[in-house]
N, C-alpha and C positions, 0 to 999 in steps of 0.2 A: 612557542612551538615552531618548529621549522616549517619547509614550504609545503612537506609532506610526512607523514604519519611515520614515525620509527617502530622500530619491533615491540618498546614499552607501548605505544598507543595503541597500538594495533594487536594487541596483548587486552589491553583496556575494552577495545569496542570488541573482541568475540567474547568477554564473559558479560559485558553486558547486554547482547543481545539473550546469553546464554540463559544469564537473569538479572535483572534489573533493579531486583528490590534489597541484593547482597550491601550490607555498608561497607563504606570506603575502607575499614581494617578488613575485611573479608575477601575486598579486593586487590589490596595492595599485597594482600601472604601470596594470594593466589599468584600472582603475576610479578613476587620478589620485589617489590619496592618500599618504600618507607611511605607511611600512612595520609606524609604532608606535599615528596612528594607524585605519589598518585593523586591526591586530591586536583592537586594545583593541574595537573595533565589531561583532568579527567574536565575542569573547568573549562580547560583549552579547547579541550575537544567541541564540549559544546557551544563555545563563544563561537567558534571558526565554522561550527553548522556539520562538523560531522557527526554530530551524538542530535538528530533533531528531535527527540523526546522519548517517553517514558509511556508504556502501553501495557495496559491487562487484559490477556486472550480471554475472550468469550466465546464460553460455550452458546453458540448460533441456537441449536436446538431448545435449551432448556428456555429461551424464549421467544420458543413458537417459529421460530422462522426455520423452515426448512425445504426450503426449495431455492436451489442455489443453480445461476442461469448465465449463460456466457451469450452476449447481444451484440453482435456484428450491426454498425449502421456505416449508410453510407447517407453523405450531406445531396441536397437538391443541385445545389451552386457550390462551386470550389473556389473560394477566395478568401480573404482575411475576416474579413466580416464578419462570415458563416461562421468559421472555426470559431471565433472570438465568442459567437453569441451562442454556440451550441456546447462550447468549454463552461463559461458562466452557467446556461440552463442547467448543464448534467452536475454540475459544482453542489448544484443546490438540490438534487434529490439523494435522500437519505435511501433510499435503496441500492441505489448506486454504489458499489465496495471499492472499485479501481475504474479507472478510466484511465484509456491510452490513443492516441493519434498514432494512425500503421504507416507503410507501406503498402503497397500489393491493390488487392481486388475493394475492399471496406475500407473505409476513413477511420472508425472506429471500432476498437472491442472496450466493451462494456462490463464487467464482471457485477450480477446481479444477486441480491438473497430478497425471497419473499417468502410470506408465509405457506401460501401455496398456490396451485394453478390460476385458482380465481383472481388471487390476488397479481399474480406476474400478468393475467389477462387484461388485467385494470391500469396497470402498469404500461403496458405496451403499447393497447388500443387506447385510453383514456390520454393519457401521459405524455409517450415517447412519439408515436407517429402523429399526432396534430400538431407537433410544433413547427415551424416554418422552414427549420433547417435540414428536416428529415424528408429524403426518401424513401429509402430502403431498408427493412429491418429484418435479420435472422437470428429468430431466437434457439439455441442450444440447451436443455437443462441436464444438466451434472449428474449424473446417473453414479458413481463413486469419486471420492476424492482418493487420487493413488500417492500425493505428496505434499502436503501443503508445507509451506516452507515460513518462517516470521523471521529467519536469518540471513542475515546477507553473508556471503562466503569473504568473510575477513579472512588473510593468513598474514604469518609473518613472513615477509620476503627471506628471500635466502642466499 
């Protein structure tokens, strides 16, 4: 593949985000290519790290978790260390859905799902402020989702 994604690749990754579980003949009709090679391009993609895998949306609800929480932290101390050891710490709870390092006013947003109150209470107070790298914690919970998105806005250049 080249150094960047042509209109066939980029053809590739929106039906696969579109869906994922279509076979390579289903994607190569879609997208006008021959079956060997789509295949071969679609391999490329993933060698090269633009296709980083294969995911089945779950429905949150239908097991039990539905209290979905947006967690602004800011760290104690700002230096390598901190971020290192508070990256790792949040790496590793399962409640956790996204983690991001900001700009601005917070070091971090947090995107949370819990079951419910109790449990984001346990979460926050038990969990997230005893650890050594935390300050400051503001928790927000999601009152509606207005867009959730699982697609990244591939096009083909023009």
């Amino acid at each position: 593949m080249s150094e960047h994604p042509d209109a066939f690749d980029l053809k590739i990754m929106q039906e696969l985000q579109r869906d994922g579980r279509q076979t390579n003949n289903e994607l190569a009709a879609r997208i006008a290519l021959s079956p060997s090679q789509c295949s071969r391009r679609r391999s490329c993609l993933e060698e090269e790290g633009y296709i980083r895998g294969y995911h089945a949306r779950i429905d949150h609800g239908k097991l039990g978790l539905g209290l979905l929480c947006i967690i602004s932290v800011t760290l104690s101390t700002h230096n390598q260390h901190s971020a290192r050891r508070f990256g790792r710490f949040v790496s590793k709870l399962p409640e956790v859905l996204e983690a991001y390092a900001l700009t601005g006013d917070m070091d971090y947003y947090l995107k949370v799902m819990t079951r419910d109150l109790r449990d984001l209470s346990r979460f926050v107070s038990d969990i997230l402020l005893p650890h050594a790298t935390v300050q400051h914690v503001k928790t927000s919970i999601v009152l509606d989702t207005l867009k959730e998105a699982s697609d990244y806005p591939v096009s083909v250049r023009g």
